[in-house]
C-alpha positions as CSV (number, residue, x, y, z in Angstrom):
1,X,-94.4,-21.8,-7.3
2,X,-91.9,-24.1,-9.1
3,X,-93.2,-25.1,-12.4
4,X,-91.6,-28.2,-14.1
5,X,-92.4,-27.5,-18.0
6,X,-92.7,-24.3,-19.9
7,X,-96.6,-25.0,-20.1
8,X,-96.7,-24.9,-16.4
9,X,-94.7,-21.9,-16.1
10,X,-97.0,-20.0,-18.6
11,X,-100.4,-21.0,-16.8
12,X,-98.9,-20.0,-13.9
13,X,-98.3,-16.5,-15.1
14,X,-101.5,-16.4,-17.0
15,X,-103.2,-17.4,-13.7
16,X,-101.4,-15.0,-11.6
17,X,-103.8,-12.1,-9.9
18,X,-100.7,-10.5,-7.9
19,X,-97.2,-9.5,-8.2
20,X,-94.6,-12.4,-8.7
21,X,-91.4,-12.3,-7.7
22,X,-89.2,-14.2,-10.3
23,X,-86.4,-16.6,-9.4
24,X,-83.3,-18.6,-10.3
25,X,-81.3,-20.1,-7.9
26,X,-81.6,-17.2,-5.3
27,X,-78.3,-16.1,-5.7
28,X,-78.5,-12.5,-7.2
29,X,-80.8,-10.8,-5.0
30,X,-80.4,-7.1,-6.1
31,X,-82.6,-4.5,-7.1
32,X,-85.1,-2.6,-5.3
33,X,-87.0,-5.5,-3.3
34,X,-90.1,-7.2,-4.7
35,X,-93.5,-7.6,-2.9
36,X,-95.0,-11.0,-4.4
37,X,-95.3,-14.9,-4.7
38,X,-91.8,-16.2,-5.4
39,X,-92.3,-18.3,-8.9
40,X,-89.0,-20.0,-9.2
41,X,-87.5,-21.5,-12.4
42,X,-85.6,-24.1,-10.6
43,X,-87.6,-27.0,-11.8
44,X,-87.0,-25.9,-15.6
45,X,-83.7,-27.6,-15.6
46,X,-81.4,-29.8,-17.8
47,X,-79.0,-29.4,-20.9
48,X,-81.4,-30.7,-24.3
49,X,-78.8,-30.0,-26.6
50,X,-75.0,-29.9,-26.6
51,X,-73.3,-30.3,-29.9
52,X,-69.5,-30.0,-29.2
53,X,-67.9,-29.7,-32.8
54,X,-70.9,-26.7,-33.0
55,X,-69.9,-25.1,-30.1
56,X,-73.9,-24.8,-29.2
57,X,-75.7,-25.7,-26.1
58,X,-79.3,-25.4,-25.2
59,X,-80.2,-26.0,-21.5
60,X,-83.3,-25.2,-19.5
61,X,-83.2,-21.7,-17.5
62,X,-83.6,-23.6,-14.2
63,X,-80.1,-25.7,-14.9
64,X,-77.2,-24.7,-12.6
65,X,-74.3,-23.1,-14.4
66,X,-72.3,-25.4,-12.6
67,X,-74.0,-28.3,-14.4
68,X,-73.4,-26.8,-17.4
69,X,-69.8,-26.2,-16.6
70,X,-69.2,-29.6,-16.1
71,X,-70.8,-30.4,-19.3
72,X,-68.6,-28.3,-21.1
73,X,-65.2,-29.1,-19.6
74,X,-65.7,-32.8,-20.3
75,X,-65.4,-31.4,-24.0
76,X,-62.6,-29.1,-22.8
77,X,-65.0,-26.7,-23.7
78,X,-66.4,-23.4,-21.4
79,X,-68.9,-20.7,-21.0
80,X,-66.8,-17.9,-22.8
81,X,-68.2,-14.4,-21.0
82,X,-66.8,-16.0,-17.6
83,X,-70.0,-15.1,-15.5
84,X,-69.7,-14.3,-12.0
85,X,-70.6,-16.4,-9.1
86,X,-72.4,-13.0,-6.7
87,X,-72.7,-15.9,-3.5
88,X,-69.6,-14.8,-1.9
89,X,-70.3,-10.9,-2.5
90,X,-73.5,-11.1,-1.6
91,X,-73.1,-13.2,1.5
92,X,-75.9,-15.6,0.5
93,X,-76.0,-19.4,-1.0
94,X,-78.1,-21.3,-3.4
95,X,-77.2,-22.0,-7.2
96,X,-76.6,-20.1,-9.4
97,X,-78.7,-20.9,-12.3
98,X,-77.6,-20.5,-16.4
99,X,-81.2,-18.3,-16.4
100,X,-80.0,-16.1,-13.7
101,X,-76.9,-15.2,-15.4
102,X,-78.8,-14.6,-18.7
103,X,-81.5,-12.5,-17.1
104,X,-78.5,-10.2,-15.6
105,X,-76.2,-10.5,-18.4
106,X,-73.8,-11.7,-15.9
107,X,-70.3,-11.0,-17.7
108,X,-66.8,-11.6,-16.2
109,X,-63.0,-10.6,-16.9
110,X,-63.1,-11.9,-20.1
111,X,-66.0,-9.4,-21.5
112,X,-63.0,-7.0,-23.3
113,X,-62.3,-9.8,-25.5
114,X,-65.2,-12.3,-26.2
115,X,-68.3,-9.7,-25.0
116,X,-71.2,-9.5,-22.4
117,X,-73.2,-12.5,-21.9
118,X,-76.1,-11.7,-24.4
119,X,-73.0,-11.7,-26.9
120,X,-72.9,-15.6,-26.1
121,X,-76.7,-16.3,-26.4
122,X,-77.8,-17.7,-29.7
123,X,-81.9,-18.0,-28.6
124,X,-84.0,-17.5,-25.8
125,X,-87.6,-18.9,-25.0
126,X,-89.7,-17.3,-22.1
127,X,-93.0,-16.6,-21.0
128,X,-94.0,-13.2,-20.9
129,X,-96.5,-11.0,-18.6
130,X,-99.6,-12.4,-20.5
131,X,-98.4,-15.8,-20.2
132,X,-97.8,-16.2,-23.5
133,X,-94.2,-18.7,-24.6
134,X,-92.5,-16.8,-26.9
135,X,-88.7,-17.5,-29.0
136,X,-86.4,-15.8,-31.0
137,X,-83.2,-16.9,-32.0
138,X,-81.8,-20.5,-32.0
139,X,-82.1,-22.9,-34.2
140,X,-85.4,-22.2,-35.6
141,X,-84.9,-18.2,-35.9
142,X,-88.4,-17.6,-35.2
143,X,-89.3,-13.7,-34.4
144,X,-92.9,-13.6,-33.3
145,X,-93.0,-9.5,-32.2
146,X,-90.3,-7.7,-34.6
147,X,-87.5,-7.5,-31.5
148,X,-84.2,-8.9,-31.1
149,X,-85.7,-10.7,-27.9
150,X,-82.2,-12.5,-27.5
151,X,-80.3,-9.3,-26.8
152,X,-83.5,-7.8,-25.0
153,X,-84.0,-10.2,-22.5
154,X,-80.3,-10.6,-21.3
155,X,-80.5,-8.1,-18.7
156,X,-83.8,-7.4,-18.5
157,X,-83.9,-9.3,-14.7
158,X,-87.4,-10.6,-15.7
159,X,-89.2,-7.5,-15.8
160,X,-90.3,-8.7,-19.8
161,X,-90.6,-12.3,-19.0
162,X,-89.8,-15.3,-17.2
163,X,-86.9,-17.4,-19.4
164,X,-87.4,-20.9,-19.7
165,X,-85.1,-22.1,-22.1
166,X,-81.3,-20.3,-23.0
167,X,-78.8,-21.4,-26.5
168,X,-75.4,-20.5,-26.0
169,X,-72.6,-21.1,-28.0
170,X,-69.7,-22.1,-26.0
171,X,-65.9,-21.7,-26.7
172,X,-63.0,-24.4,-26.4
173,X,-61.0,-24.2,-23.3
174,X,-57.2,-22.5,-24.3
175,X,-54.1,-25.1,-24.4
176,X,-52.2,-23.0,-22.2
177,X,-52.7,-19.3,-20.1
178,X,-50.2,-16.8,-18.7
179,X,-50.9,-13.7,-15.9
180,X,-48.3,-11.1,-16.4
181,X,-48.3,-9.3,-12.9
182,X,-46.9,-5.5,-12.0
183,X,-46.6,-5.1,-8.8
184,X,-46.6,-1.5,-6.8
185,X,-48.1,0.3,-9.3
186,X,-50.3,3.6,-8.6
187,X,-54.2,3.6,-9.7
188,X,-53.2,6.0,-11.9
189,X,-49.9,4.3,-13.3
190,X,-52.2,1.0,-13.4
191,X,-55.3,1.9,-15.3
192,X,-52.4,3.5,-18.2
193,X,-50.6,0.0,-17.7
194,X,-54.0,-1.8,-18.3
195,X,-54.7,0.4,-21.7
196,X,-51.1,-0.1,-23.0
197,X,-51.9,-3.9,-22.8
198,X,-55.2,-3.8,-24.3
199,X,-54.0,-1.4,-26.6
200,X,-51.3,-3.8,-27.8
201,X,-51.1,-6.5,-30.5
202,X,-51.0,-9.5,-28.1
203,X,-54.6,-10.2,-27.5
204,X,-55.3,-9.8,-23.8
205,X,-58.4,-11.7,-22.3
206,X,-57.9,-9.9,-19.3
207,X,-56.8,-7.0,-17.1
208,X,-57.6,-6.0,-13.8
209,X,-55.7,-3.7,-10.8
210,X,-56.3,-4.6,-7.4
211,X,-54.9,-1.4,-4.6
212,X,-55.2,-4.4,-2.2
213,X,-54.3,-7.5,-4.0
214,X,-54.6,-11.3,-2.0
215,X,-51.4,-10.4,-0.9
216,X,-52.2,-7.0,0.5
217,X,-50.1,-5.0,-1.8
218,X,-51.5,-3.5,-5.2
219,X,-51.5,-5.8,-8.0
220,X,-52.0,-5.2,-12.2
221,X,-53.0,-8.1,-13.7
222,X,-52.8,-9.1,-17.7
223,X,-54.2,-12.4,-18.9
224,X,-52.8,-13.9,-22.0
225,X,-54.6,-17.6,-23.5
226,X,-54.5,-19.6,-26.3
227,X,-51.6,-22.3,-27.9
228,X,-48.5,-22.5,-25.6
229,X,-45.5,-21.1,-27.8
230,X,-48.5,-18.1,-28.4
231,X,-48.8,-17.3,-24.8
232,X,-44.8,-17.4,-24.2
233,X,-44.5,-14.8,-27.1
234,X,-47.4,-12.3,-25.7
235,X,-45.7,-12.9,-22.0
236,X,-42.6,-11.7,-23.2
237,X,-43.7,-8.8,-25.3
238,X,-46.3,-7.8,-22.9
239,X,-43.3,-7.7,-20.3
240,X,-41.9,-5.2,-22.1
241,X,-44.4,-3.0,-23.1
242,X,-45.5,-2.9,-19.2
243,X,-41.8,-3.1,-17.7
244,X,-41.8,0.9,-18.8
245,X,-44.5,1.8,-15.7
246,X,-42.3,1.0,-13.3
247,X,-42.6,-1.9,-10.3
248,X,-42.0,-5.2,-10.3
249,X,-43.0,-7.5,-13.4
250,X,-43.5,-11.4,-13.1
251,X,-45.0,-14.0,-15.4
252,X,-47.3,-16.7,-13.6
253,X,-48.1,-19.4,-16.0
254,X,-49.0,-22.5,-13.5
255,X,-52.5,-22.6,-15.0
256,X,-53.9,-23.1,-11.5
257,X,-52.6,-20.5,-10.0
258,X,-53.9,-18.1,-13.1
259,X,-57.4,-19.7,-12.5
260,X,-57.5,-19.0,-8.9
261,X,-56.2,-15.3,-8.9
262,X,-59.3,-14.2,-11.7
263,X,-61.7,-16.0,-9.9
264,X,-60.7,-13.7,-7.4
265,X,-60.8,-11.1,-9.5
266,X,-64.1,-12.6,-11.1
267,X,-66.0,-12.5,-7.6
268,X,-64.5,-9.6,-6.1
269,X,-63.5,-11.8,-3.3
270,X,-61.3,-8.3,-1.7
271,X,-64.7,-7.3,-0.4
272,X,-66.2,-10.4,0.9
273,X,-66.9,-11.0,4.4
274,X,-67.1,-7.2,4.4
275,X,-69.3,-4.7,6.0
276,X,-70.7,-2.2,3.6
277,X,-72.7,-1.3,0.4
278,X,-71.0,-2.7,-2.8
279,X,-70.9,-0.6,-5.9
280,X,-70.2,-0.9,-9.7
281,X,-69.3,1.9,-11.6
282,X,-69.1,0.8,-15.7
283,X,-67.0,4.0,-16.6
284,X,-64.2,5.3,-19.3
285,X,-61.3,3.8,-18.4
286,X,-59.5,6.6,-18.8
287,X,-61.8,8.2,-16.0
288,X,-61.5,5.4,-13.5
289,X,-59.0,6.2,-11.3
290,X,-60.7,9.8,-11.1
291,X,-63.7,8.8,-10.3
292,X,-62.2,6.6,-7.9
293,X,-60.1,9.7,-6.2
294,X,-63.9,11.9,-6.0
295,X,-65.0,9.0,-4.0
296,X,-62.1,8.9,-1.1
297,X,-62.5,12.8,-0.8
298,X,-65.9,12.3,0.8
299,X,-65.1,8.8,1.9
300,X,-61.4,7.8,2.8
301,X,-61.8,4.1,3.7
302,X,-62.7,2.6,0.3
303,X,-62.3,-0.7,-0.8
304,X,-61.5,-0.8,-4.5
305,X,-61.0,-3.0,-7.4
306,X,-60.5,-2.3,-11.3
307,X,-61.5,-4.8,-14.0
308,X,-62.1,-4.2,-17.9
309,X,-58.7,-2.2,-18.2
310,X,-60.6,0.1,-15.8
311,X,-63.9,-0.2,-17.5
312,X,-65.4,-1.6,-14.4
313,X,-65.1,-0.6,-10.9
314,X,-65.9,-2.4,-7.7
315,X,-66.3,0.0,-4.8
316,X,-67.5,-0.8,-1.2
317,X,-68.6,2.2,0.6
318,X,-70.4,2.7,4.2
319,X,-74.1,1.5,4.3
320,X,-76.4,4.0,2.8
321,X,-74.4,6.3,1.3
322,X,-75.6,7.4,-2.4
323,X,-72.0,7.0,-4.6
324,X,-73.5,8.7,-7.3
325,X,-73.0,12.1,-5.5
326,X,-69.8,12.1,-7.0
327,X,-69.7,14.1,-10.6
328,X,-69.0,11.4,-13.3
329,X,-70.0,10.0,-16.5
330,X,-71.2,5.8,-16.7
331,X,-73.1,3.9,-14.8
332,X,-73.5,3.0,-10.9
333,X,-75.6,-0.4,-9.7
334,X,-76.0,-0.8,-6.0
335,X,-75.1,-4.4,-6.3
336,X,-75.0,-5.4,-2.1
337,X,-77.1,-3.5,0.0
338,X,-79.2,-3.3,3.1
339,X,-83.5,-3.9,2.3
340,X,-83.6,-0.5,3.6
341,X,-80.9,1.0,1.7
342,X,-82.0,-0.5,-1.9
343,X,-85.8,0.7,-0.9
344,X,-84.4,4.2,-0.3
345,X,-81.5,4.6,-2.8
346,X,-82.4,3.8,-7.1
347,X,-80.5,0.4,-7.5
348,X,-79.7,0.6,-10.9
349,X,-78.5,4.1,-12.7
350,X,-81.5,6.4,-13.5
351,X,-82.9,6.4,-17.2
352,X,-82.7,9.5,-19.1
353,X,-86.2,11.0,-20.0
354,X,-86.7,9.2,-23.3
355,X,-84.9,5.6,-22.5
356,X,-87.1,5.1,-19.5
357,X,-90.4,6.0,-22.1
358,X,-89.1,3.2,-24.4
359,X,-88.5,1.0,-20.9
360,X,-91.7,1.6,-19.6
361,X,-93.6,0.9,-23.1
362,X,-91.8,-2.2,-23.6
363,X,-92.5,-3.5,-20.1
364,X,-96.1,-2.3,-20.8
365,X,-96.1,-4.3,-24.0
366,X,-94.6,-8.0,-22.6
367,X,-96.1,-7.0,-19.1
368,X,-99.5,-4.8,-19.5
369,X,-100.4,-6.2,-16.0
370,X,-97.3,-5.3,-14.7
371,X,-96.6,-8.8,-12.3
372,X,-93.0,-9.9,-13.2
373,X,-90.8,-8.0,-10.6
374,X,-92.6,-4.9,-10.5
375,X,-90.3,-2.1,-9.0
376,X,-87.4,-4.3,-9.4
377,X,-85.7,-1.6,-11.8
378,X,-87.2,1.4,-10.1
């Protein structure tokens, strides 16, 4: 099913007698697998709106974020929560789709400054369980249940409805960026390294720690963006304040060279074209590198990557092992793993007694026949 209007989609749903299995671009296949008709939002695509000197832009959920990339840069102009492209971590292809990233508030490197994605989303229209079209937000501000439905449905991976229409506002590209680099630092030395930049005055948009960097060798990573004679400043100072952790300190500022390495960092290209279940820990960053060291006690041959100043944590571990054995406080998401293995193992982090009782009665409420990825969630 590929409707090619928001009335399609909702008779669709209305119609629907069995479980649907909701779609972007088939990118992002995680979660516990989903028995049902595939209903894909592909055809629901196209920018309506894009108001440059607002910094606003309404585009159907179907339209591929790299249409609406290339929309944006011809206004030097770009999506500010950087959202991941999962294809080459996930080993699949298709395209990736603006709904996609909304329905799993798909954030990148530059969350610890700007915010998630559902910080960048002004309105949302969908189509619930019912098959009812519903909005909130956007330019008409219209709240038809009582909920902040924006903030709701950004990571709710259509369990509460099937988005067919996303606002964004949209940020202007930076004159000029700069990637201070430590190199040979410990995990340890590195996540203290990542805090001491964050923690600073100079207004980092990025920081990330790689064991194994593209080079094989560890790598700490600050980005610094904005107006030229800005970014020379903070490069400076931010050599300095990061000089006292010992290794090697550099300053990259060829802009395309900076791109390339937090893409790299953005898609956690280290563990593609790997075998093995990927994990994401979202943990203190203080108790990253811990967390980290319980993991290799039980498994030694860990791939791992740092991002948020430690905040997030990319591990790959052997197929079908539960990473949440390990005693720690956050959240783990099986993010790549087998059919059996994410049938077995709870995908996402287990809900506490009462937040699953408010999860359950809200899917209850925008589902009550329970169609729109049922199970997906656990």
């Amino acid at each position: 099913m590929r409707p090619k209007s928001e009335a399609e989609l909702a008779d669709m749903v209305a119609g629907a007698t069995a479980a649907l299995r909701i779609q972007g671009g088939g990118t992002r296949d995680i979660g516990a697998p989903v028995a049902g008709a595939v209903l894909s939002t592909g055809g629901l695509s196209g920018v309506s709106l894009y108001e440059p000197g607002a910094l606003t832009l309404v585009a159907g959920a179907g339209t591929p974020v790299a249409e609406i990339e290339a929309t944006l840069a011809s206004e030097k102009q770009r999506l500010a929560f950087e959202p991941m492209d999962h294809r080459g971590l996930l080993g699949g292809d298709g395209v990736s789709t603006i709904g996609g990233v909304v329905a799993a508030n798909v954030s990148g490197p530059r969350r610890i400054q700007v915010g998630a994605c559902r910080d960048s989303l002004l309105g949302v229209r969908f189509v619930d369980g019912a098959g009812r079209a519903l909005k909130n937000g956007g330019r008409v501000m219209k709240n038809v249940t009582g909920y902040d439905l924006v903030k709701l449905m950004a990571g709710s991976w259509g369990t509460l409805g099937v988005l067919s229409e996303v606002s964004l506002k949209v940020q202007a590209m930076p004159e000029a960026v700069g990637c201070v680099l430590v190199h040979g630092l410990s995990e340890v030395d590195a996540v203290s390294a990542m805090s001491a930049a964050l923690g600073s005055p100079y207004d980092v948009s990025g920081a990330a720690h790689a064991p194994v960097g593209a080079d094989g060798h560890p790598v700490t990573m600050i980005r610094i963006e904005g107006l030229e004679a800005s970014v020379a400043y903070r490069a400076a100072k931010l050599t300095d304040v990061l000089s006292s952790f010992g290794g090697e300190v550099s300053v990259e500022r060829d802009p395309d060279r900076v791109a390339a390495g937090w893409t790299w960092v953005r898609d956690v290209a280290v563990m593609h074209n790997t075998v093995g279940d990927v994990w994401r820990f979202s943990v203190k960053p203080s108790e990253a590198s811990g967390v980290v060291a319980n993991l290799r006690a039980a498994q030694p041959d860990l791939v791992v990557l740092y991002d948020w100043g430690g905040g997030l944590v990319w591990v790959k571990m052997p197929e079908g092992v539960d990473a949440r054995q390990v005693d720690f406080h956050g959240h783990a998401t099986l993010v790549r793993g087998s059919e059996a293995t994410r049938k077995s193992l709870a995908v996402f982090q287990p809900e506490p007694a009462p937040l699953a009782a408010l999860s359950n009665g809200l899917r209850a409420q925008f589902d009550p026949r329970g169609i729109l990825n049922p199970g997906l969630m656990g």
